[in-house]
C-alpha positions as CSV (number, residue, x, y, z in Angstrom):
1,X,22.8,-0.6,-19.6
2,X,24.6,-2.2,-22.7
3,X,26.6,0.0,-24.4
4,X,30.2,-1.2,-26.4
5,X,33.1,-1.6,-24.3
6,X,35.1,0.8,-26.5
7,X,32.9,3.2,-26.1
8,X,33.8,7.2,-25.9
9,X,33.2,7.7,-22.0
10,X,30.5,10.4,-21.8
11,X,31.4,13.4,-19.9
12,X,27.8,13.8,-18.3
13,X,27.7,13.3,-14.4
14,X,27.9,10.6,-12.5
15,X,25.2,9.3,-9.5
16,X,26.7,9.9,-6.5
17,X,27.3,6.9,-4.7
18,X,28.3,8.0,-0.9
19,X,25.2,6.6,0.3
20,X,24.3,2.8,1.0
21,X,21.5,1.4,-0.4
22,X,19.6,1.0,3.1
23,X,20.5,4.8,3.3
24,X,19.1,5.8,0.5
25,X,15.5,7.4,0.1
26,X,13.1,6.5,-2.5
27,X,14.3,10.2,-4.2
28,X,17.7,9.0,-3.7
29,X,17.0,5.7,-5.8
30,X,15.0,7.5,-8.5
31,X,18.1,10.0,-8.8
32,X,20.7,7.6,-9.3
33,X,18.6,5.4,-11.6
34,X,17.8,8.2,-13.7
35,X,21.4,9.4,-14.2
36,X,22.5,6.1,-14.7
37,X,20.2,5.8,-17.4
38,X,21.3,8.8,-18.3
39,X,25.2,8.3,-18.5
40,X,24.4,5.2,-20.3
41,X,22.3,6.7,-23.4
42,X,24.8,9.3,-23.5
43,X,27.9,6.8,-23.9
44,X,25.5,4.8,-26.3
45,X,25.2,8.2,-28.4
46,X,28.7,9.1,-28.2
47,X,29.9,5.9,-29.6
48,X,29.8,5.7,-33.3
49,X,29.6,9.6,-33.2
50,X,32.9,11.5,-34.4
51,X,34.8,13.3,-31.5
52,X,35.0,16.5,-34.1
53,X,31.4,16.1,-35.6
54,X,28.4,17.6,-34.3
55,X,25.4,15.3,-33.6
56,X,22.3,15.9,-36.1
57,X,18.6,15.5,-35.7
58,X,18.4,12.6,-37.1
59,X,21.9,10.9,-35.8
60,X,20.1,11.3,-32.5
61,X,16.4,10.5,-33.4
62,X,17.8,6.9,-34.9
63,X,20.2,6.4,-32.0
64,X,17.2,6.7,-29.4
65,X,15.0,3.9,-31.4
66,X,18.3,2.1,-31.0
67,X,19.2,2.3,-27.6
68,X,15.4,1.6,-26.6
69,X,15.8,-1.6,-29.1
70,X,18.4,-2.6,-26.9
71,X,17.3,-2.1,-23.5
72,X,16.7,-6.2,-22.9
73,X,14.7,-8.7,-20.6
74,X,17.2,-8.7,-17.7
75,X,17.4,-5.0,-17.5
76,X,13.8,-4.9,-17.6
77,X,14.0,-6.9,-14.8
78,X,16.2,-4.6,-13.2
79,X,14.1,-1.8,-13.7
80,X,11.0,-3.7,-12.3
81,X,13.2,-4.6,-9.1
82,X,14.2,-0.8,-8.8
83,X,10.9,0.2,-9.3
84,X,9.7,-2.0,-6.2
85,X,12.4,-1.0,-4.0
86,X,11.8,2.8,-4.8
87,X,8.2,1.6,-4.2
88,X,8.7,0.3,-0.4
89,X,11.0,3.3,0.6
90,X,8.5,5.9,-0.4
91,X,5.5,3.9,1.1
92,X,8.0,4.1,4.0
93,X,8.7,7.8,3.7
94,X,4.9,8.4,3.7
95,X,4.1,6.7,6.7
96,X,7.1,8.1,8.9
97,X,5.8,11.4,8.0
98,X,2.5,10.4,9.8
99,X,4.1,8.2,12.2
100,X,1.6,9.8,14.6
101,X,-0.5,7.5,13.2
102,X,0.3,4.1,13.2
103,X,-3.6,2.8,14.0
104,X,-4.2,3.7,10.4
105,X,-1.4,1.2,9.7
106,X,-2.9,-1.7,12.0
107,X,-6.4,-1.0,10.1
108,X,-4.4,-0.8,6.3
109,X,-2.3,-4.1,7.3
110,X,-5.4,-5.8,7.5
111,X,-6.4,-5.4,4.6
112,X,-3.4,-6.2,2.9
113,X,-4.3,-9.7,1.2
114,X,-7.3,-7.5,-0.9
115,X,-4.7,-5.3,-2.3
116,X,-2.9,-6.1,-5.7
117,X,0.4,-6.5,-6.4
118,X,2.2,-4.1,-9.1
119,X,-0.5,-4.0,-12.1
120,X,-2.7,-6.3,-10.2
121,X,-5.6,-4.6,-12.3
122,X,-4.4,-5.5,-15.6
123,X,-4.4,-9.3,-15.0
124,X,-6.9,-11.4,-15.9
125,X,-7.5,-12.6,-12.0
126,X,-8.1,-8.7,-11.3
127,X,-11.7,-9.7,-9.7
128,X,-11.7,-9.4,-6.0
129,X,-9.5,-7.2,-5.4
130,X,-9.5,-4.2,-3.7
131,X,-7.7,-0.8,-4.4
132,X,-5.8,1.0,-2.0
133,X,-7.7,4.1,-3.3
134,X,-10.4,3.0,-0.8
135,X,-8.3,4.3,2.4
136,X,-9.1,7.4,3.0
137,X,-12.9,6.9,3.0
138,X,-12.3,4.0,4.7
139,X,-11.1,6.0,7.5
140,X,-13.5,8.4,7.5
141,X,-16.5,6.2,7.7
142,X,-15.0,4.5,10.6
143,X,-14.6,7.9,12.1
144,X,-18.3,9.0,11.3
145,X,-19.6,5.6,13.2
146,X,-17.0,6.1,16.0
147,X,-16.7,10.1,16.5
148,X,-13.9,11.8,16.5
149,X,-13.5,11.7,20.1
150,X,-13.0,8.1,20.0
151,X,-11.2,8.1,16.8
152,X,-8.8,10.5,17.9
153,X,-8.4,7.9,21.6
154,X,-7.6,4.6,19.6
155,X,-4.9,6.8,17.6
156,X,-3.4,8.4,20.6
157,X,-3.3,4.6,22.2
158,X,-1.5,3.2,19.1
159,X,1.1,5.9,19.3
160,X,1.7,5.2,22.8
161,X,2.0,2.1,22.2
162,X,4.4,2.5,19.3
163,X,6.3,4.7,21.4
164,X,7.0,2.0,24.1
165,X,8.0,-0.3,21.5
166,X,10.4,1.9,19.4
167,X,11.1,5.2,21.1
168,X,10.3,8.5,20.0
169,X,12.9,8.6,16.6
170,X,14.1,5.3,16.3
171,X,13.8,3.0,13.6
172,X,10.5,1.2,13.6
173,X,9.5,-2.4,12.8
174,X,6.4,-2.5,11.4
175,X,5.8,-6.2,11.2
176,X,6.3,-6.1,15.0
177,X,4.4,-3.4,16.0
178,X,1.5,-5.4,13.3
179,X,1.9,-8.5,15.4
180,X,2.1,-7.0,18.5
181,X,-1.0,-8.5,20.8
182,X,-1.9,-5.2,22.9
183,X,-2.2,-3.6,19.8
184,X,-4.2,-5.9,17.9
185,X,-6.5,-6.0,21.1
186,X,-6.9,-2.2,21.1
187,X,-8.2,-2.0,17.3
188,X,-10.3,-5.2,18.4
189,X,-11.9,-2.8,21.0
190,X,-12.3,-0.2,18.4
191,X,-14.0,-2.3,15.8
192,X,-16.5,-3.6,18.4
193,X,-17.9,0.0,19.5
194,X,-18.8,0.1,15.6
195,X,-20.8,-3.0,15.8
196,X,-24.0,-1.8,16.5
197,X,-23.8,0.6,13.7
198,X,-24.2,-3.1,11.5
199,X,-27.9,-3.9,13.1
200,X,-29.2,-3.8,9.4
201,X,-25.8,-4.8,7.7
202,X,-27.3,-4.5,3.9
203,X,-27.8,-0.7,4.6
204,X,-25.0,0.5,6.2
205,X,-22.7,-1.8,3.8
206,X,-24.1,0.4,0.9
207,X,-23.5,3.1,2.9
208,X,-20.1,2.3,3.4
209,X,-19.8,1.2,-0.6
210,X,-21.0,4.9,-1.2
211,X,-18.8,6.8,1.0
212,X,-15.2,4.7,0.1
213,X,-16.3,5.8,-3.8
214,X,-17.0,9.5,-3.1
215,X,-13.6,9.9,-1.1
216,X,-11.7,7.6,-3.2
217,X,-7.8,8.6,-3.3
218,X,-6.4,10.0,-6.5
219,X,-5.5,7.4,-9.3
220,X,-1.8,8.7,-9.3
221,X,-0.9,7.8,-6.0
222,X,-1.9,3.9,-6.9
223,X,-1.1,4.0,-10.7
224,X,1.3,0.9,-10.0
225,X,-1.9,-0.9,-9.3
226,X,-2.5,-1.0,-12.9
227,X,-4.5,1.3,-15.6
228,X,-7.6,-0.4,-14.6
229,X,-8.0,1.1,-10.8
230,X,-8.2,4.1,-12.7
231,X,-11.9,3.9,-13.2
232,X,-11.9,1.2,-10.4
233,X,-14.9,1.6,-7.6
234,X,-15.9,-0.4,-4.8
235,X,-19.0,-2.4,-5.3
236,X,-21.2,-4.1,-2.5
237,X,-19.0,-7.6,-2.6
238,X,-15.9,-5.6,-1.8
239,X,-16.6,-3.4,0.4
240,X,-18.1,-7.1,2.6
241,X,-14.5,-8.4,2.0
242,X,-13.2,-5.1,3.7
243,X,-15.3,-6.0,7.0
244,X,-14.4,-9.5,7.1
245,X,-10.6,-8.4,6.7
246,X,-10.7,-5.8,9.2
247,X,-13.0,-8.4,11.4
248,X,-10.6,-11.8,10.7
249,X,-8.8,-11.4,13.9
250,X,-12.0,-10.8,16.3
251,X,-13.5,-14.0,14.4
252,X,-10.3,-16.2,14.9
253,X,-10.1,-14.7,18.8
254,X,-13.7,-15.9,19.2
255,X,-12.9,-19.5,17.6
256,X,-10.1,-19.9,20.3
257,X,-12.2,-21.5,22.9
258,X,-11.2,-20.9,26.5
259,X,-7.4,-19.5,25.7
260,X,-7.1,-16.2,27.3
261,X,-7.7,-13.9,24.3
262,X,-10.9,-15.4,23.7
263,X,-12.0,-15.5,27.2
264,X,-10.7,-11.6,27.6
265,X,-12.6,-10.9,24.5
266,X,-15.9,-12.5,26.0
267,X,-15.6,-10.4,29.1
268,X,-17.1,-7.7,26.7
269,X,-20.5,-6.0,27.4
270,X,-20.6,-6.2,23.7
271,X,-19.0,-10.1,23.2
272,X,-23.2,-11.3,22.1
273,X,-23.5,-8.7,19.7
274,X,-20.6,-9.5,17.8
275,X,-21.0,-12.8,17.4
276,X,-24.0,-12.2,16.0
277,X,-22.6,-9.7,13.5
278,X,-20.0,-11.9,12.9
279,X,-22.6,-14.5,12.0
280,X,-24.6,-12.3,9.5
281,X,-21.1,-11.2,8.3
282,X,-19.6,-14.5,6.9
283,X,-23.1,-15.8,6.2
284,X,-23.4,-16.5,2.4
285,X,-26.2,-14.0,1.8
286,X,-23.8,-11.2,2.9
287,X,-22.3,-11.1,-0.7
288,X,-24.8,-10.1,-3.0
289,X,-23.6,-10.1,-6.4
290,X,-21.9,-7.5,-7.8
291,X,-23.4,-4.0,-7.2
């Protein structure tokens, strides 16, 4: 932070810096930014203050409008930066506490492109997207269509399969384990047993509407989003757009021709129904207007 460089240094304590920055959690970050900000108020405060006078009220009332005056456009930046990185690390913290469950990160990577960026709901191109609020009804409609026996299968796979890749404890890739074919395949396999459940796809799209807004995930764990997913709900054209993202690789396997993937995936008992899903999917009339 700016402060004079004559400055009276300020007794308060320092951020620990033993750790690395790849060692640090997103508490860690938080910490040290905060007492940073901290040290750096205080040496702004003790500046023009006199070592053997007492700061008053309103010393330290004007001092605060001053130092917020000062805080400028590259240090917002900074904080902006900070606030990403603190942002990835505790996404990452999150998921390695239910590392168990890394199908719930195939399906969630999938639907990546339809979430915003930071504040994505405040800007004027906010129309289309889709809130990560939506994930944990998500899950539990595909889990109603599937049943848990199978639901609980395809997560048990994916850990396997995780486990091959990375060990029980070691440091995972994700980006790998997302382009990783076997496991693409597997939730390909998944999302085909829920096919048939999409015989009249108006219906159960509503249905699916109505259950991602009844289980939608608190505002405060998505508040970077932006004030407007707040009072955000899924409507008929979005929850479409979360079937055609979570049915994009299926579609692109089909469109392949003879390669191997596409002849594997044609071996199917099921390969006729889904194309014909598929077909009804990405038809035009499967986006209504906005209800």
């Amino acid at each position: 932070m700016v402060a004079p460089t004559d400055h009276v240094q300020s007794s308060a304590p320092k951020a620990a810096t033993t750790k690395t920055d790849s060692e640090k959690s997103g508490t860690d970050m938080c910490r040290h930014q905060t007492f940073i900000l901290l040290d750096a108020f205080v040496d702004f405060l003790l500046a023009e203050a006199p070592s053997a006078q007492p700061i008053d009220r309103e010393m330290l009332l004007r001092r605060t409008r001053l130092f917020k005056k000062g805080i400028t456009k590259e240090q917002d930046a900074l904080f902006r930066d900070q606030f990403e990185a603190c942002q990835v690390l505790r996404d990452q913290e999150v998921w390695d506490r239910v590392r168990k469950d890394p199908f719930k990160r195939l399906l969630t990577h999938r639907l990546s492109r339809l979430f915003p960026p930071e504040h994505g709901f405040d800007a004027p191109l906010a129309d289309g997207l889709v809130s990560r609020r939506i994930l944990p009804g998500l899950f539990l409609a595909l889990e109603k269509m599937t049943g848990s026996l199978a639901f609980q299968d395809i997560q048990g796979r994916c850990r396997e399969m995780l486990q091959d890749l990375f060990g029980d404890s070691g440091p995972i890739n994700w980006q790998v384990f997302y382009d990783n074919v076997e496991a693409n395949n597997a939730v390909d396999g998944f999302l085909i047993g829920i096919v048939p459940h999409f015989d009249d796809l108006a219906k159960r799209t509503v249905w699916l509407r109505d259950l991602i807004n009844f289980e939608l995930a608190p505002f405060s764990l998505y508040a970077f989003e932006g004030e407007g997913a707040h009072d955000w709900v899924l409507d008929t054209p979005g929850a479409v757009n979360i079937l055609r993202a979570l049915f994009h690789n299926l579609r692109q396997r089909l469109a392949l021709g003879d390669s191997g993937r596409s002849a594997n995936l044609r071996e199917n008992a099921h390969c006729e129904t889904l194309e014909a899903f598929l077909r009804t999917l990405y038809a035009p009339t499967a986006t209504p207007p906005h209800t």
